[in-house]
C-alpha positions in Angstrom: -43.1 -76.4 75.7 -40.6 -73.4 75.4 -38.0 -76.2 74.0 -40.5 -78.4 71.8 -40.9 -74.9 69.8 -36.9 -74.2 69.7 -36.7 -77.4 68.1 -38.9 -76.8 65.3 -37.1 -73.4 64.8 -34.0 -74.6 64.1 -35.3 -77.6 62.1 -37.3 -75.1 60.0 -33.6 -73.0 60.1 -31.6 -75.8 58.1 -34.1 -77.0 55.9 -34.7 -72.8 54.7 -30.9 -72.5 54.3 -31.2 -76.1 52.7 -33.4 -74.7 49.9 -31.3 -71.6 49.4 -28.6 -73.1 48.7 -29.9 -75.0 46.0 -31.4 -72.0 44.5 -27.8 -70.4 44.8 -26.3 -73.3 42.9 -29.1 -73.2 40.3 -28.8 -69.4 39.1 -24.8 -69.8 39.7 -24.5 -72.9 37.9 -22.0 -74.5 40.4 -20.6 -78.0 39.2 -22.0 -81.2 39.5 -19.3 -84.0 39.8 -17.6 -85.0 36.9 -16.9 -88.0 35.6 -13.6 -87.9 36.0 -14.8 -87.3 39.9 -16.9 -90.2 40.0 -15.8 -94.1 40.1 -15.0 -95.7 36.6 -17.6 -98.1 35.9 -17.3 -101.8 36.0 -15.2 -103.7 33.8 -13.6 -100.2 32.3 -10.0 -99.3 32.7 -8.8 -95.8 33.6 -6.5 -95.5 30.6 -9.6 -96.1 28.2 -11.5 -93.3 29.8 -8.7 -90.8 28.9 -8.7 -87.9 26.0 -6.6 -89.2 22.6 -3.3 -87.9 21.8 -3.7 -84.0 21.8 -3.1 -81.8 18.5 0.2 -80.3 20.0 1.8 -83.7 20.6 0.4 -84.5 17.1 2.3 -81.1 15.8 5.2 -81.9 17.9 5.6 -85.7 16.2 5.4 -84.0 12.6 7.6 -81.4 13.5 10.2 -84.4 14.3 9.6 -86.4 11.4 10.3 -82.9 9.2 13.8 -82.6 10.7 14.6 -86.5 10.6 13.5 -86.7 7.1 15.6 -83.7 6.0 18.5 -85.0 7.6 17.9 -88.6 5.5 17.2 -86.2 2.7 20.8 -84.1 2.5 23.4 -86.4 4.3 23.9 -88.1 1.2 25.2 -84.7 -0.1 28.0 -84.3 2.5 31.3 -85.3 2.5 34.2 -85.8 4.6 37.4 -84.2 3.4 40.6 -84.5 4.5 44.2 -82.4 3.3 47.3 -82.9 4.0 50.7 -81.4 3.3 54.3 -82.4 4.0 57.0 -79.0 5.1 59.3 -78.2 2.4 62.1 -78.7 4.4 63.3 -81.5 6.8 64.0 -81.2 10.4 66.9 -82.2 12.2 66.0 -84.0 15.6 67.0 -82.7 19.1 71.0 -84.0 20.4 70.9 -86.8 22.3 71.7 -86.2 26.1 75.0 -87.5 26.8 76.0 -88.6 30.4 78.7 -86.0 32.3 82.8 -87.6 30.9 81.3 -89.2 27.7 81.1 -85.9 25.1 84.4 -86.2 23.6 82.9 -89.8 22.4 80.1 -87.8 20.4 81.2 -84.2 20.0 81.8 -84.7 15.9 78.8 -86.8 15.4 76.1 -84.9 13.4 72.8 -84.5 14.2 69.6 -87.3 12.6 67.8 -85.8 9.9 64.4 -86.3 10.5 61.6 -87.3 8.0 59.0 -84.2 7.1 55.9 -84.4 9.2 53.0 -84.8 7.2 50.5 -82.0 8.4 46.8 -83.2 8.1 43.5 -81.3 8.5 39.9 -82.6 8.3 36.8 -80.7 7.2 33.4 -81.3 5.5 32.0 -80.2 2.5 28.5 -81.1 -0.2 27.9 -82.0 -3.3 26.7 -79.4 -5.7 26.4 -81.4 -8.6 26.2 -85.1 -10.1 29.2 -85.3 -12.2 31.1 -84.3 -9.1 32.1 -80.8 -8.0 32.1 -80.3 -4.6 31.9 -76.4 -2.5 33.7 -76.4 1.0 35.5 -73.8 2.7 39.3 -72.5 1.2 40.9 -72.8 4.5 40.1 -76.9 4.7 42.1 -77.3 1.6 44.3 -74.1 1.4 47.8 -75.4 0.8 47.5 -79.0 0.8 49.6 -81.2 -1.7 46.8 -83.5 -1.8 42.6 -84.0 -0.9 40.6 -86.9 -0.3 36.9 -86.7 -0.4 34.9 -89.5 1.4 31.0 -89.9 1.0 28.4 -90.9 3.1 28.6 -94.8 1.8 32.3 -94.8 2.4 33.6 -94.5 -0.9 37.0 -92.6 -1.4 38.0 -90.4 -4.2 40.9 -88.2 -4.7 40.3 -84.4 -5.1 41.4 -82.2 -7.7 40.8 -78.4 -6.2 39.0 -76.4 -9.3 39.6 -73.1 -7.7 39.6 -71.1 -4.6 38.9 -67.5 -3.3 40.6 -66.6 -0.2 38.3 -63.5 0.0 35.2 -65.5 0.7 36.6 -68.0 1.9 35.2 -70.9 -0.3 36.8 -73.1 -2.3 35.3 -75.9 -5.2 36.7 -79.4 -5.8 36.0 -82.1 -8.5 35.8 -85.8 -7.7 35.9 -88.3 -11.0 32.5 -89.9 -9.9 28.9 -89.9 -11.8 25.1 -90.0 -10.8 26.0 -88.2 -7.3 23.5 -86.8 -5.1 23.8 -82.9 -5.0 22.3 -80.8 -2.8 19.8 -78.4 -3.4 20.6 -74.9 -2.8 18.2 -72.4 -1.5 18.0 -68.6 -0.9 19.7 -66.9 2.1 17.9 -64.0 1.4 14.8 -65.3 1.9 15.7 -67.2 5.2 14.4 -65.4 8.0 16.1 -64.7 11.5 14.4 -67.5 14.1 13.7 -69.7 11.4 15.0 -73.5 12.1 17.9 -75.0 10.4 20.3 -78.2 10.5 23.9 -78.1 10.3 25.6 -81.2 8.9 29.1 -82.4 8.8 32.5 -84.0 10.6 32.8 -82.3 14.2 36.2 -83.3 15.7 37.4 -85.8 13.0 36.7 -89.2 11.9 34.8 -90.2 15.2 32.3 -88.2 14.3 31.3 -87.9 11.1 28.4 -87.0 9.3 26.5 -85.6 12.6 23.5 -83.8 12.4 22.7 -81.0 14.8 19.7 -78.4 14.9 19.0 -74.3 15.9 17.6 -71.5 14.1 19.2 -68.3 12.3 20.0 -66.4 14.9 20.9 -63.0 13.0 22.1 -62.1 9.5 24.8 -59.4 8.0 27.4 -60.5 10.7 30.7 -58.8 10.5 34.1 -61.1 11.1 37.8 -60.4 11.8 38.9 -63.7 10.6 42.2 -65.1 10.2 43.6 -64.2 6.9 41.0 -62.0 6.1 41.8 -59.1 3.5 40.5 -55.5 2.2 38.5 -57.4 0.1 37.1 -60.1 2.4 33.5 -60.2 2.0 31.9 -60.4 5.6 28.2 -61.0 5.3 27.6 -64.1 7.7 24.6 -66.0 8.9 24.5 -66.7 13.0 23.2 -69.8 14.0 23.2 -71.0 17.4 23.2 -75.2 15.8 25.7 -77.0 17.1 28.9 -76.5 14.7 32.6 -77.2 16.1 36.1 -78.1 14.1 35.6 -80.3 11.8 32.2 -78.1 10.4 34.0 -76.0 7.8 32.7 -76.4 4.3 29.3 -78.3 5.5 25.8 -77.4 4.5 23.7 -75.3 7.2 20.1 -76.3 5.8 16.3 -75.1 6.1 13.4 -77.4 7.1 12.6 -77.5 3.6 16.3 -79.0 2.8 17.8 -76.8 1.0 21.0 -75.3 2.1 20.8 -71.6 3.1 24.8 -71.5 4.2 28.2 -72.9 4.0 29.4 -73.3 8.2 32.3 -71.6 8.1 33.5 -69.7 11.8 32.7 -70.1 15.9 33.1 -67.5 17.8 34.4 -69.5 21.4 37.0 -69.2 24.0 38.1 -72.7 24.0 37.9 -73.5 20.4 34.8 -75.5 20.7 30.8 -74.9 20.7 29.5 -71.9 22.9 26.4 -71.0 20.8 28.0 -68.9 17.9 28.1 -70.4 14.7 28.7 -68.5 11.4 28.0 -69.4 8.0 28.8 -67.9 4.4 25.2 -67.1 2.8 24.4 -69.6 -0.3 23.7 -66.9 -2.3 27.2 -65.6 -1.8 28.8 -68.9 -2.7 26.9 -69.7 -5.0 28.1 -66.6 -7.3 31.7 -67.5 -6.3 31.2 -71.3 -7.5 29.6 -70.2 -11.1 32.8 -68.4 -11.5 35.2 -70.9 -9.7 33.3 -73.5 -12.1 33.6 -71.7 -15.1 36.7 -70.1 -15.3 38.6 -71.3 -12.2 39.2 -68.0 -10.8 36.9 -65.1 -9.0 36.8 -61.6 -11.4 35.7 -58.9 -8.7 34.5 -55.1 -9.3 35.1 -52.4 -7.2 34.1 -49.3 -6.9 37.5 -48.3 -5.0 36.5 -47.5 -1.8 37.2 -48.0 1.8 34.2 -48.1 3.6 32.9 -49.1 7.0 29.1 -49.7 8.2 27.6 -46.1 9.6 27.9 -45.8 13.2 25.1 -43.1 14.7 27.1 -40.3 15.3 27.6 -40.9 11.1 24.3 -40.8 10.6 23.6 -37.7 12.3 26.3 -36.2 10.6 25.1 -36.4 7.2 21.1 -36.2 8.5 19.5 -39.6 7.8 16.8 -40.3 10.4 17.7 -44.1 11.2 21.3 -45.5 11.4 22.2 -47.7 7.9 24.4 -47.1 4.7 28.1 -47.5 4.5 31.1 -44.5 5.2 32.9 -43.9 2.6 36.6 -43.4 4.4 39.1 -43.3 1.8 40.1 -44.4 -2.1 42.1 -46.7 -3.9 44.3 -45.9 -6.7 42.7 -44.2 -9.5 39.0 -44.7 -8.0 36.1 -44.3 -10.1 34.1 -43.3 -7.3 36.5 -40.5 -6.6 36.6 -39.6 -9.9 32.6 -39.6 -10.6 32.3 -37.0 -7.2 32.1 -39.1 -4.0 33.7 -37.5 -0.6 35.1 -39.0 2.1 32.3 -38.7 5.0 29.7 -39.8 2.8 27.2 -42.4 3.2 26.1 -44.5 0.5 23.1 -45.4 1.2 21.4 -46.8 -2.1 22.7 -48.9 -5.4 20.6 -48.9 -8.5 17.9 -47.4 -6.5 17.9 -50.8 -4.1 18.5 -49.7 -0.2 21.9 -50.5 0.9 22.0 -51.1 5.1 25.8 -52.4 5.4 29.1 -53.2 3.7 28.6 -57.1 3.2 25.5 -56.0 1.2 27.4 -53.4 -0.6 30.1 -55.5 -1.6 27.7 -58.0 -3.0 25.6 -55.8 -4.9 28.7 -54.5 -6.4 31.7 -57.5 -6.7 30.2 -60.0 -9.1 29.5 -57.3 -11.8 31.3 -56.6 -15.1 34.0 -53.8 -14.8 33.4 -51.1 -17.0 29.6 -51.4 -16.2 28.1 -48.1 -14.4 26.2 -47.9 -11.0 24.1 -45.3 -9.3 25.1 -44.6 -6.3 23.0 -42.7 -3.7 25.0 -40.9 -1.1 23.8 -38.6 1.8 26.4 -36.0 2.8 26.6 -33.5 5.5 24.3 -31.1 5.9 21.4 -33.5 4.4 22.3 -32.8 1.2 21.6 -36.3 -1.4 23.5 -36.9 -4.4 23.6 -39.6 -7.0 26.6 -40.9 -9.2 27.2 -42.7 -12.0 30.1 -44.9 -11.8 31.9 -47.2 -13.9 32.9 -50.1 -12.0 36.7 -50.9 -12.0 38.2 -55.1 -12.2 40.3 -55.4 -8.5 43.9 -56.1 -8.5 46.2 -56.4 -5.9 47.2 -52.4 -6.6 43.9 -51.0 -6.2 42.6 -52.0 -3.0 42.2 -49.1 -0.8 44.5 -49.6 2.7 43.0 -49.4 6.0 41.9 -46.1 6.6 43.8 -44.4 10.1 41.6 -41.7 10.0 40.7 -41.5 13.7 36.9 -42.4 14.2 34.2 -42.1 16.9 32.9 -45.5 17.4 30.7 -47.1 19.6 33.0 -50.1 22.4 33.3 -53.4 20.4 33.4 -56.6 22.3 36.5 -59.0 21.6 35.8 -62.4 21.4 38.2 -65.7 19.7 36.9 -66.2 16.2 38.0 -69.8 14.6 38.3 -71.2 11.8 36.3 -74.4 12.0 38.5 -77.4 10.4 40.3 -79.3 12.2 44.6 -79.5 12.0 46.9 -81.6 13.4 49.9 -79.0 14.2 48.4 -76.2 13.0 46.0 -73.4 15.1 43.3 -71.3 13.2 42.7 -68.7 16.2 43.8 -65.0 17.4 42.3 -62.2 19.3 40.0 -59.6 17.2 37.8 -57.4 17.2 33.9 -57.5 16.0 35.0 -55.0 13.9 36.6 -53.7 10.6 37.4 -51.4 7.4 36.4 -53.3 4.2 36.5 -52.2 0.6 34.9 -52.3 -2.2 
């Protein structure tokens, strides 16, 4: 009897904790099994029960489609350039080894004169307008005897170079062709650091021409040592991290929308070839320089004769502005109008026409493509906190009134070398040397 009743305790035990678990599930709304869980019915295949495409791979198709159809869109713009010049005098060949007892036999014979090498470089370059002109980089053209533009259908012309300027390191060229497809040009100073953009032109030569490769801005305002940079370089670059290798120089660096933003111009690398820094000029730069190039075949620069270098923090300090920006004023050219108008060495110009200025590429801008004889107002902070503003006449640059390189000694924070290039590519000649990030500038 005593078992017959432990039975019917624990049958009564499992169906109570039975029922409370089903209450459990009820007020904690466990789940029931899915339909994913539970067989496909009959007759219906797994791949028709599944969700559609999601909205991300949708975005991500579009996103490609945008990039493919701006690289349709501009490659017609680009062009393949190539230079070439011959040495102005001829070489005479190594002697010919002659075996031991047989020099007598060719002691008075004189040496071969040689044929001059024709020296060839490639770069790239777009199309700026339909009747022709072309903007690229000086150093794929500078010195060449002759220039041959290709476009993207094949077509060859010979170039006639309208004008360079070594100082920006852009240079334009005119092709005798009509109903040309130029590029649009769009604003640098709009682009924004991590936006995406395409560079396009001829890596390496003819093997590779017309290649399209993708990144984003990765900084603006960068400051160069470049070969055959000057005083009055203009160093205001855009950082990419797209692809660009020799070969690049001159090509269009674009936005999504298509528009170019930059002209490639410089790698930073230790080999010569892509590491992840790519540097272009800003459009809005070149285009300024192409106007003038265009219309009068030169570049007219003002100045307002000073050496300056960007404001390092212990400068700031000095002169009491909260944040680090501005330029120092180091030194002056001959017969300066800054000088003249009150401006100290140890300043900090921080302002031009009442427009913020944060560093010397900006500077010069703001001040090179003006009239000389027009006046400025200059903001300076000096030590002590004090703030002054001058009114100064711009002055036209000449060779005899750019400041030198100030040896001033300076407190500056450790600079990073690195090999900055050139990006065309040379048979027999190397655009590379050791430098520093960098440099005194005037303006």
């Amino acid at each position: 009897m005593s078992h017959g009743w432990l039975r019917r305790l624990r049958s009564s035990g499992v169906g109570l904790a039975f029922a409370f678990g089903l209450l459990t599930a009820g007020f904690l709304h466990l789940p029931y099994p899915s339909a994913a869980q539970q067989p496909a019915a009959p007759g219906v295949s797994v791949s028709a029960t599944r969700p559609p495409v999601s909205a991300a791979v949708a975005s991500l198709q579009n996103f490609s489609e945008a990039f493919a159809s701006v690289a349709e869109h501009v490659k017609p713009s680009v062009v393949y350039i190539k230079s070439g010049r011959k040495p102005e005098e001829t070489r005479q060949s190594p002697r010919m080894q002659v075996p031991p007892g047989f020099e007598p036999f060719f002691r008075n014979m004189p040496p071969m004169q040689m044929e001059p090498r024709f020296q060839e470089s490639s770069g790239s370059g777009f199309i700026v307008s339909k009747d022709g002109y072309i903007l690229t980089n000086n150093h794929v053209v500078d010195g060449s005897d002759q220039v041959t533009v290709r476009l993207l259908d094949r077509r060859e012309f010979k170039a006639k170079v309208v004008g360079t300027d070594p100082n920006t390191d852009l240079a334009v060229l005119k092709i005798d062709a009509n109903n040309l497809t130029p590029a649009p040009l769009g604003s640098s100073t709009a682009a924004r650091v991590g936006e995406w953009v395409l560079a396009v032109g001829n890596p390496l030569g003819d093997n590779l021409t017309f290649t399209v490769t993708s990144g984003i801005i990765s900084a603006k305002g960068r400051t160069l040592a470049l070969p055959g940079q000057s005083e009055r370089s203009i160093q205001d670059f855009i950082q990419t991290d797209a692809a660009i290798n020799p070969g690049n120089s001159g090509g269009p660096l674009v936005s999504v929308e298509g528009e170019v933003i930059g002209v490639n111009s410089a790698i930073a690398s230790e080999t010569g070839y892509y590491s992840g820094y790519g540097f272009a000029i800003p459009i809005d730069l070149a285009h300024k320089v192409m106007d003038q190039i265009i219309t009068s075949g030169r570049v007219h620069r003002a100045a307002l004769g000073v050496s300056v270098q960007n404001a390092t923090p212990n400068d700031a300090a000095y002169v009491g502005l909260p944040d680090v920006r501005g330029v120092l004023v180091q030194d002056f050219s001959e017969n300066s109008p800054a000088k003249k108008a009150g401006i100290q060495p140890g300043d900090i110009i921080i302002s031009l026409d009442g427009k913020p200025v944060e560093y010397v590429g900006q500077l010069q801008q703001q001040v090179g493509f003006r009239n000389p004889g027009e006046k400025v107002k200059v903001e300076v902070a000096r030590k002590g906190g004090v703030r002054k503003t001058y009114d100064v006449p711009l002055q036209e640059v000449t060779t005899k009134n750019v400041a030198e390189r100030s040896n001033a000694p300076r407190t500056a924070p450790q600079t990073r070398t690195m090999r900055m290039r050139r990006v065309s590519t040379c048979s027999g000649l190397r655009f590379s040397r050791w430098i520093k990030m960098r440099c005194s500038n005037s303006t």
